[in-house]
Every structure is written in structure tokens, then in C-alpha cells.
C-alpha positions, 0 to 999 in steps of 0.5 A, a space after each residue: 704293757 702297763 709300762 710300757 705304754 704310760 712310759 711312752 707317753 710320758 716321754 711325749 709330754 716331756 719331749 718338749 723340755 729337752 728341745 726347748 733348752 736346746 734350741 733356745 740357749 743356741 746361738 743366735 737366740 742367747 746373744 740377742 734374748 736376754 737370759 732372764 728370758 730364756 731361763 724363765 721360757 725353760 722354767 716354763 717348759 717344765 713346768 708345763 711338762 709336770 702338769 702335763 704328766 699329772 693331766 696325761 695321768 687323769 687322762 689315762 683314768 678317764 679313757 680306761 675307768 670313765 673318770 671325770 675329765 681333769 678340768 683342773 690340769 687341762 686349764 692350768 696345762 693350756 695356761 702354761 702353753 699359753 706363755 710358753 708359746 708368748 715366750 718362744 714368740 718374744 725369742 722369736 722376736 728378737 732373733 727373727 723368725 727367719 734367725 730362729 733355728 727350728 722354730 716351727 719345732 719349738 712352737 710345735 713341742 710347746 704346743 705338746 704336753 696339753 696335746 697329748 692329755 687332751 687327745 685322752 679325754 676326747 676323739 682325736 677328730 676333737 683333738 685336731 679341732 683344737 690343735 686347728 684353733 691353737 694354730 690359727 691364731 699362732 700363725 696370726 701373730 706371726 703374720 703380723 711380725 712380718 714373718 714370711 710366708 714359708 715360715 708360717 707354712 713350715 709352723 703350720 705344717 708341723 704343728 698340725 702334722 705333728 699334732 695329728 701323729 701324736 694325738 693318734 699315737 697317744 689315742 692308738 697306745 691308750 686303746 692297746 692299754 685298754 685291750 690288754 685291761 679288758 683280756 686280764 679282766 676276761 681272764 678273771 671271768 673265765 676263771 670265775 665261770 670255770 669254778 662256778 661251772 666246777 660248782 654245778 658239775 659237783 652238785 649235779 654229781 652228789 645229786 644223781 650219786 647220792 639221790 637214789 641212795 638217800 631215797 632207798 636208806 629211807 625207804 629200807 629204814 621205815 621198812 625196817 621200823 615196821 618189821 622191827 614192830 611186828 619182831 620180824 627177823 628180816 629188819 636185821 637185815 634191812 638194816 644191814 642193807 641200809 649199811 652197805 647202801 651208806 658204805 658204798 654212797 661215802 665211796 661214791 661221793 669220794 670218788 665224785 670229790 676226787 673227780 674220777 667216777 666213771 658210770 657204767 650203763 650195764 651195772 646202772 641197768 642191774 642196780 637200777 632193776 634191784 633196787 625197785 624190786 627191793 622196793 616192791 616195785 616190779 622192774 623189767 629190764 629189756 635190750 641189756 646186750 645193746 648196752 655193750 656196743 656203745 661207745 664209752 660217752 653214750 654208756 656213761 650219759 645214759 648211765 647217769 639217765 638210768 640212775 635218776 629214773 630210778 630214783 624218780 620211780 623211787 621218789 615220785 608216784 606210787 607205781 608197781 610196775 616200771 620197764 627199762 628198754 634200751 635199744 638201737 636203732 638200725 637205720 642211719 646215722 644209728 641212735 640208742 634210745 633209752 625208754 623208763 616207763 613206770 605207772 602210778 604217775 599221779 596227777 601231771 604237773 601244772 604248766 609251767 612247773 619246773 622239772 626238777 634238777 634231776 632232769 635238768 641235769 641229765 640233759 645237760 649231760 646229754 647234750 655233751 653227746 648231742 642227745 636229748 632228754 623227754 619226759 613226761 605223764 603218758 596214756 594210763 596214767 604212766 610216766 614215761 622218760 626217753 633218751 635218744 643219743 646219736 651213735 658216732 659211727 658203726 656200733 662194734 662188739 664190745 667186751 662186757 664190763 666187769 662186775 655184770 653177768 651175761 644180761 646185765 645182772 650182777 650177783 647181788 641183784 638175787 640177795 637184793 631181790 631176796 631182801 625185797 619184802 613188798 613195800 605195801 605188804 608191809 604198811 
């Protein structure tokens, strides 16, 4: 396109050198001009053409990048046409305006390459201003050699015709050139915003993956150290507990690289319930069989949402007691509503304070299945998060999920409830 439309418009510049050596080396006009004349007009016109191409080139600069205007270029390009056109009337002179074949179209194509750089750095209403200026004298002189009036009407239609249509078709090629800058230029910038958007997606991912894992490796690991204190047999198995919890967060953050880690409501509610009572933190998990009929998108955004409660439940408060509900609403259109309840919220944050990435997080995930996110301190000194997420149509049965007991229990919540020693029994 880049070609296509410098090429063009470089042809226009150097459209006047061909048909001013044509028409000035016809007969009449080399039987009654001299030829040092002629040959110095046709010098002229290519050198008008080469100032022409280095002004049409500034000019490119300054309607694409907001360069300076080639102030330069243009005065020197407006002097060339200048003398070309004192030559052509001089031709004219000497053969007779009448005698000249194509005279309007010399004059025309001498007035060209300045035209065509000039309408890059203005408005084309400027250009046709200008265009207008060159022509009112032009016909002037003409006038005064006794020309006859359908000639300078035949000059002034052309040029001004011709001027018009050039000036637009420059300044039309130009703006196409520009669209298509501003498409690749938008192109990089889709393409940046997807890598920056990859970049968020994955620090979110390792956020919600590895920050329950983290926050339950610390607190086994300063369990651990306290049975280890008192010789308790049971800090060998915290720590084999802290083992498989790193094992299974090496796999989870593969799986994240990878791009392929799927989250499941009902193992994230089991999970979830194990790893707080392991805490000492009594958890009921309630409506785990309306888990089951959601629609694949709802499981996994609200399995994300179970994941951070917990790991908030973990690391924020003191709290003892947390319930887990989820249920769905009967009326229409149908909503699953996730409520995490837990006490020993502490002091509420100040207004204004940031909620932290978690929840920023989840709600973005959530507004991928137009749900929303509220959190925040309740009655008795109680934390409370709830997420609503509108069902697409009528909830059907589904096949529970492998890995998840009839409840939503998997098989090692019992060990993992076994392991639990009460986190403040033990400080």
C-alpha cells in the first residue's frame, strides 16, 4: 500500500517532464523557438520534477508523522515553476497562443509538481486558494498578449479543473496511507494488550493456585515446629502433609503455565472444607448436590471464588467457625448464589482501602459469566463473601465429577481431618 500510494503520487510529480518535451519539440513550436529555449524549459521541467519528489517526500512526512513543513523544497519547487511557466509563455509567444498545440495543458502540468506537494502540507480548500492565485495572474499575462478569450477560458478551466482533481487525489491517497499506518499501528497494540492481558491472567492463576497452598505450608510448618518442640510423633506427619501440599502446587502451577487447569466446584468445596478443619477451623459445607447441575463456566468461576475464600479465611482474622453455602435460586431466570461466611473478621477496613488482588480477581473471572462479587465485615463481628451467577437456562442433572463422594467429600478429607490438630491447642 506503502508503494503503491508513494508510487502514484510520484508519477503525478513527474507527469509534467513527458508532456512538456512532447509538446514543446512539436511543430509549430520548434520551427519558430529557438532550441536553446526549448532545451532550457525541458532542463527546467526536470528539475522541477526532482524538487518536486524531495518536497512530495517532506510532504508525505508532515500529513503522516507531523513533521515540519519543507519550507525549503516548496520555495525552491514554486521558483522552478515560476520560470517553467515564464518559459512556456515565451514558447507561447513566439508560436502564438492559438499555434500552441495543448497549451492550457502545458501550463497545467507546469503548475503540477508544486501542487501535488503543496496539497501534503495543507487542506485542499488552501490548495485550490493557491492554485487560484497562480492562475489569476497566468491568465493576466496572457490577456495582455492579445490572447483570445476561449483560450484563457480553456487555461483556466484546466488548470483550475486539473488542480482540483489532483490536490484531491493526492490528499484522498495520503489519508488511505494513513488508515493503513494507523491499522498496523492498532495491530501492535492488540497484540501488546493480549501479552499484557496473558500477563494478568497468569499472575491471577498463581495468585488463586498457589495462595491457599502457601498459607496452609506455613501454617503446617509452624505446627510442625511446635509438636517437634514437645517430641510429638504427629510433626512427622504435618510435615509429610507439607510434601504432598508442595507436590500437588509444582503440578498446579504446571498445569497454569500450560494453560490447561480446569477448577471444579465440588473438589474445591471438599478441599476447601479439609484444609480449614486441618486448620482447626470448624467448616460446614452446605447445598454441595446443586454443585452438580451447574453449567461447566459457573462451576469453574465459582470454584476459583471457594479457593480464595478459604485462603482469606486462612490468612486473614482469627476465625473458628466458617460455612460454606451454595444454592439455587428457584425463581426465574434461576441464580447460583455462593455464600463464605466465617467469624473473627477483626477490625473492618478503613474506607477506601483496597480489597486485595484475590477479590479483584474473582470478580473479573466472574464477569466472564456476567456474575458479581460482594464481600465484606457482617453483623457479629463475621465476614461475609457472596457470589451470584445467573444460570443460562434450566439447571439439568449432572454426572458428579470424578474424584468427589456423593456430598462433595473426596477421600482424604477424613485423613486430612485426622491430621488437623487444633491450630490454638498447639501455641
Amino acid at each position: 500500500m506503502d508503494l503503491y500510494t508513494r508510487g502514484t503520487v510520484y508519477f503525478l510529480v513527474w507527469w509534467n517532464v513527458p508532456i512538456g518535451m512532447a509538446l514543446t519539440v512539436t511543430r509549430p513550436v520548434r520551427h519558430a523557438a529557438p532550441a536553446a529555449l526549448i532545451i532550457a524549459v525541458l532542463l527546467v521541467s526536470v528539475a522541477q520534477g526532482y524538487w518536486g519528489t524531495k518536497a512530495t517526500k517532506a510532504g508525505f512526512r508532515v500529513y503522516l508523522d507531523d513533521a515540519p513543513v519543507p519550507r525549503r523544497e516548496l520555495l525552491v519547487s514554486c521558483a522552478l515553476m515560476v520560470v517553467q511557466l515564464a518559459g512556456l509563455l515565451v514558447l507561447g509567444g513566439l508560436t502564438g497562443p492559438t499555434r500552441f498545440p495543448l497549451f492550457p495543458t502545458a501550463l497545467a502540468c507546469a503548475v503540477l509538481p508544486l501542487l501535488v506537494a503543496y496539497s501534503l502540507t495543507v487542506p485542499v480548500r488552501i490548495s485550490l486558494v493557491a492554485l487560484l492565485g497562480v492562475t489569476a495572474p497566468l491568465c493576466g499575462v496572457l490577456w495582455l498578449m492579445n490572447s483570445g478569450g476561449r483560450t484563457l477560458i480553456a487555461i483556466l478551466i484546466t488548470i483550475l479543473v486539473v488542480g482540483a482533481w489532483i490536490a484531491g487525489t493526492v490528499r484522498l491517497s495520503a489519508w488511505g496511507l494513513g488508515v493503513m499506518y494507523e491499522l498496523r499501528t492498532a495491530r501492535d497494540v492488540q497484540a501488546r494488550l493480549a501479552v499484557a492481558e496473558e500477563r494478568l491472567r497468569f499472575g491471577r492463576d498463581l495468585h488463586d493456585v498457589l495462595g491457599r497452598n502457601l498459607a496452609v505450608v506455613a501454617l503446617k510448618s509452624e505446627l510442625a515446629v511446635q509438636l517437634a518442640r514437645r517430641d510429638r510423633p504427629e510433626a512427622v506427619e504435618q510435615m509429610i502433609e507439607v510434601q504432598r501440599i508442595a507436590q500437588d502446587s509444582q503440578r498446579e502451577v504446571r498445569e497454569v503455565v500450560r494453560g490447561y487447569r480446569e477448577v471444579g466446584l465440588g473438589a474445591e468445596l471438599a478441599g476447601a472444607q479439609g484444609v480449614l478443619k486441618a486448620a482447626g477451623i470448624d467448616c460446614r459445607v452446605l447445598g454441595t448436590e446443586a454443585a452438580d447441575a451447574l453449567p461447566p463456566a459457573v462451576h469453574a468461576a465459582l470454584g476459583w471464588v471457594v479457593r480464595e475464600a478459604a485462603t482469606n479465611v486462612l490468612r486473614h482474622g482469627d476465625a473458628d467457625r466458617c460455612t460454606v453455602a451454595l444454592r439455587v435460586t428457584g425463581q426465574e431466570p434461576a441464580t447460583a448464589v455462593l455464600t463464605v461466611e466465617n467469624n473473627g473478621a477483626g477490625q473492618a477496613p478503613a474506607p477506601g482501602a483496597s480489597s486485595g488482588s484475590g477479590l479483584v480477581g474473582l470478580r473479573e473471572r466472574l464477569s466472564a459469566v456476567d456474575g458479581v462479587l460482594e464481600a465484606g465485615p457482617a453483623a457479629g463481628g463475621h465476614f461475609k463473601l457472596t457470589a451470584e451467577v445467573p444460570l443460562p437456562g434450566p439447571t439439568a442433572p449432572a454426572v458428579p465429577r470424578p474424584g468427589t463422594a456423593p456430598h462433595g467429600t473426596p477421600a482424604h478429607q477424613d485423613r486430612a481431618g485426622a491430621a488437623g490438630t487444633k491450630k490454638r491447642s498447639t501455641r
